[in-house]
C-alpha positions in Angstrom: 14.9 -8.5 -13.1 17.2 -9.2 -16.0 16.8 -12.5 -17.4 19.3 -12.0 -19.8 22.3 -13.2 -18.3 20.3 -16.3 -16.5 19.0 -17.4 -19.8 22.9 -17.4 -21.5 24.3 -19.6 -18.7 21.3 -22.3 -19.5 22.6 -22.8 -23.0 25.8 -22.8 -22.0 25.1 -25.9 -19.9 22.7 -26.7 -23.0 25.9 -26.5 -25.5 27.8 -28.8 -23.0 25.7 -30.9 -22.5 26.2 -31.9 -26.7 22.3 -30.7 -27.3 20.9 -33.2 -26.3 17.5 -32.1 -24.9 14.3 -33.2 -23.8 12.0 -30.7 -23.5 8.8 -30.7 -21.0 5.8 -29.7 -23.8 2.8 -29.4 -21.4 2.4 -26.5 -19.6 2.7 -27.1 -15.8 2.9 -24.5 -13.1 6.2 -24.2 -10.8 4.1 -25.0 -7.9 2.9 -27.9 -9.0 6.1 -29.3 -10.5 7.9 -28.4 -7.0 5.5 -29.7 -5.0 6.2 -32.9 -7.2 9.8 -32.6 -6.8 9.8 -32.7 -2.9 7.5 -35.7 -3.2 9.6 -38.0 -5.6 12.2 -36.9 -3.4 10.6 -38.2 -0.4 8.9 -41.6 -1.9 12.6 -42.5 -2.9 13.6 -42.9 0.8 11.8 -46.1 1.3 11.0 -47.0 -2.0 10.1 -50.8 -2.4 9.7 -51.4 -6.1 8.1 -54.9 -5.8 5.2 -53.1 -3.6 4.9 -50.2 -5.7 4.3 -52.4 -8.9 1.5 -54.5 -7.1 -0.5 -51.5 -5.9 -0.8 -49.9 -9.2 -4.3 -50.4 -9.6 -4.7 -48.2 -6.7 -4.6 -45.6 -9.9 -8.0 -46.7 -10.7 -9.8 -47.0 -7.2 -12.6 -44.4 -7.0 -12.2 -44.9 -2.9 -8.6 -44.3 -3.1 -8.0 -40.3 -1.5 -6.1 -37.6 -4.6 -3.3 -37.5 -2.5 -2.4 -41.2 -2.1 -2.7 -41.2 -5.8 -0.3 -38.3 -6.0 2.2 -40.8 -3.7 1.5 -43.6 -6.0 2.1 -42.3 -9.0 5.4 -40.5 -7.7 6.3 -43.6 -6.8 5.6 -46.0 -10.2 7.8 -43.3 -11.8 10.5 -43.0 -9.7 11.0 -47.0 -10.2 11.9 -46.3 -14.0 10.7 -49.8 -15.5 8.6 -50.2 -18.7 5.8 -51.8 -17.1 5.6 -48.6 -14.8 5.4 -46.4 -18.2 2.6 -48.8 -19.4 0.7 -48.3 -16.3 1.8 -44.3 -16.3 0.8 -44.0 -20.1 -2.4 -45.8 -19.6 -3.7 -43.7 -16.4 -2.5 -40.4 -18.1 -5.1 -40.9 -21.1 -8.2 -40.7 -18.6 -6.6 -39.2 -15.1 -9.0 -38.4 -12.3 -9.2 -34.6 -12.6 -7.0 -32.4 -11.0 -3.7 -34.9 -11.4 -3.4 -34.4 -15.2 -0.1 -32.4 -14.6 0.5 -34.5 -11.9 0.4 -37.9 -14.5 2.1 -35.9 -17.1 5.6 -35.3 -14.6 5.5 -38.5 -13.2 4.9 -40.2 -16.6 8.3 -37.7 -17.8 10.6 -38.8 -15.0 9.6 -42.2 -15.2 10.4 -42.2 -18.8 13.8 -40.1 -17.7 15.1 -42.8 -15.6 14.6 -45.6 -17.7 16.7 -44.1 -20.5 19.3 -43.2 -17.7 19.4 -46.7 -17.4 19.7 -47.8 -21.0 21.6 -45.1 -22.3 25.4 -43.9 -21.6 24.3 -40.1 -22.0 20.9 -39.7 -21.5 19.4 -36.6 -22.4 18.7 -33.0 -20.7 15.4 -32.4 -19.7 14.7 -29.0 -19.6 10.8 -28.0 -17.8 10.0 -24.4 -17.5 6.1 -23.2 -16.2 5.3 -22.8 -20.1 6.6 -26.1 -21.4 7.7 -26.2 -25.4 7.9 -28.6 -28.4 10.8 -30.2 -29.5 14.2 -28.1 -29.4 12.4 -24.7 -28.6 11.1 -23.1 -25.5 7.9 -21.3 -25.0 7.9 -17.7 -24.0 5.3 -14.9 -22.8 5.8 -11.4 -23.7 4.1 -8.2 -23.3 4.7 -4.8 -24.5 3.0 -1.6 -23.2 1.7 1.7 -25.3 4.7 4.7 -25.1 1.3 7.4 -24.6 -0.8 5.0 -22.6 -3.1 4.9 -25.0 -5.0 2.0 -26.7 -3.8 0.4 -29.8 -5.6 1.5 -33.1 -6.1 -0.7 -36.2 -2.9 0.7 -37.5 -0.4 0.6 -34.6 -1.6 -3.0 -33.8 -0.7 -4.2 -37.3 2.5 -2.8 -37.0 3.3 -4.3 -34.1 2.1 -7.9 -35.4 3.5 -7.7 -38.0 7.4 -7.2 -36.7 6.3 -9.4 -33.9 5.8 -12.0 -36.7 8.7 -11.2 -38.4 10.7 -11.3 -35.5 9.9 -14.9 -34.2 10.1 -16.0 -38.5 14.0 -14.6 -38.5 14.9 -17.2 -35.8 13.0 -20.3 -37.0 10.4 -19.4 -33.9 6.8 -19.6 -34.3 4.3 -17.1 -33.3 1.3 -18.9 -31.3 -0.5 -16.1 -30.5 -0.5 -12.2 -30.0 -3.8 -9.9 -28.7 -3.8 -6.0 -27.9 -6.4 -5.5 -24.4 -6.0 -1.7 -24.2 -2.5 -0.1 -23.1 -1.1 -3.8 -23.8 0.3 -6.4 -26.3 0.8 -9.9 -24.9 2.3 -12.9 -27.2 3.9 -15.8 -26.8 5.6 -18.9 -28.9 8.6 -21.1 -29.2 11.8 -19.9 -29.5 15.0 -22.3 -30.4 17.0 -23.3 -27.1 19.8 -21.1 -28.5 18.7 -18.1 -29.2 19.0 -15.1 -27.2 15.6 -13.4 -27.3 16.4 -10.3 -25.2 18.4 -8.5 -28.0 15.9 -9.6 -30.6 12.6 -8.2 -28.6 14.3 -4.9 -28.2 15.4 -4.7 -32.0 11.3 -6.1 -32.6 10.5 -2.4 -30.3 12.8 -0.1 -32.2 12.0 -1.6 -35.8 7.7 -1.2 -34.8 8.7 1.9 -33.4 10.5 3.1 -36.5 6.8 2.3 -38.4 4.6 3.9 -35.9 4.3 1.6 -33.0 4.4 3.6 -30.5 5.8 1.3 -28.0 7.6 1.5 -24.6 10.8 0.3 -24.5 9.8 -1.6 -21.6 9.0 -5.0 -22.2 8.3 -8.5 -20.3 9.4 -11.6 -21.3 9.3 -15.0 -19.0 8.9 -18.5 -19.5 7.3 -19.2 -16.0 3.9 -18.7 -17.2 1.6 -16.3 -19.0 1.2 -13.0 -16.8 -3.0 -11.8 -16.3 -3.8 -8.2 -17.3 -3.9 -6.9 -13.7 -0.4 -8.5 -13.0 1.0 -6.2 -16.3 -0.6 -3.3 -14.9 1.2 -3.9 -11.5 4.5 -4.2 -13.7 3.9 -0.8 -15.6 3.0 1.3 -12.3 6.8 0.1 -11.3 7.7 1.1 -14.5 6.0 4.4 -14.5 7.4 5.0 -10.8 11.0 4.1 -11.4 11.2 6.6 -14.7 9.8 9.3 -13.4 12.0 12.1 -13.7 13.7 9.6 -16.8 14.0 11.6 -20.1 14.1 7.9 -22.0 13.0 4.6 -21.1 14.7 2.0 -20.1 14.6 -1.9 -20.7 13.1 -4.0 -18.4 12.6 -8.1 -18.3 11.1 -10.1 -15.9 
């Protein structure tokens, strides 16, 4: 899938928009975050803000079931005032476990609709699966060995080291970056304008240049950070579709 032209119509509604951007910083699956979509959605139908406020402390009632909890706090945020951020900000410093994400969207939107209501042009938010910090996106990327081969001492500090170079040229920063065999996986934040397909594959051919020994092939999402066995899956599609290829091609997902 080429993510390419996806990611260049976002920041064009990002440059319209006057860059002004709110950016989700916790990492949160899409699941979850849908799941809490279709339930603000629904709590808004009948929402009674005067009962909502009362039966906050519901929060805090060992008796009280996940999944009325889940209701509840959809529906403190989706009333927007500040004593519903109070009671949001306080629950999300000791949630029960399992609604941490949960807290953390509902404490967002809350917080999103009381400066809708205060402010002429409230800000974007922007939430992806791998969250960010400040005006820059976080990003998973993977890169796969050109002989299938593991990565020795000196192919692997290559490779970090243009990887590193790469994310430094566009004001990025690298968070982290491992070889497990056949593989390279990294990811980091990346400026909300920046288009990181074209500088990946320039990061491939400069590593490659110095001994890298890399596919051309590479992943790149900002869903969430892909498991070993899922990046093998990829490169057996990879393998299949070039077979009978004299060169690689480029590939995003």
């Amino acid at each position: 899938m080429d993510f390419s032209g996806t990611f260049e119509d976002f920041q064009k509604v990002v440059r319209e928009n006057g860059g002004e951007i709110q950016v989700m910083e916790r990492e949160v699956s899409l699941d979850t975050q849908m799941a809490y979509m279709r339930m603000s959605k629904e709590v808004k139908k009948e929402l009674r803000p005067e009962l909502v406020s009362s039966g906050k402390y519901e929060l805090w009632d060992e008796n009280a079931s996940k999944q009325s909890k889940r209701k509840r706090l959809a529906a403190l945020a989706s009333i927007g005032t500040p004593d519903a951020i109070r009671t949001l900000q306080s629950y999300y410093e000791n949630p029960d476990k399992g609604l941490e994400d949960w807290t953390y969207l509902a404490l967002q939107e809350c917080k999103l609709i009381f400066q809708a209501s205060m402010l002429d042009h409230p800000p974007m938010f922007i939430s992806t699966g791998l969250g960010g910090r400040g005006q820059k996106l976080r990003f998973f990327g993977a890169f796969f060995s050109k002989d299938g081969r593991d990565f020795d001492q000196t192919r692997q500090h290559v490779i970090s080291g243009e990887v590193e170079y790469m994310f430094e040229k566009f004001n990025g920063k690298l968070e982290f970056i491992a070889f497990s065999g056949q593989f390279v996986t990294f990811w980091g934040l990346v400026p909300i304008d920046v288009s990181l397909n074209e500088k990946v594959k320039m990061a491939i051919e400069e590593a490659n240049l110095l001994g890298g020994g890399l596919r051309r092939d590479f992943v790149l999402t900002n869903v969430k950070k892909l498991t070993f066995f899922e990046l093998g899956e990829i490169l057996k599609k990879i393998e299949k579709r070039n077979v009978g290829n004299s060169a690689d091609q480029s590939s995003l997902q």
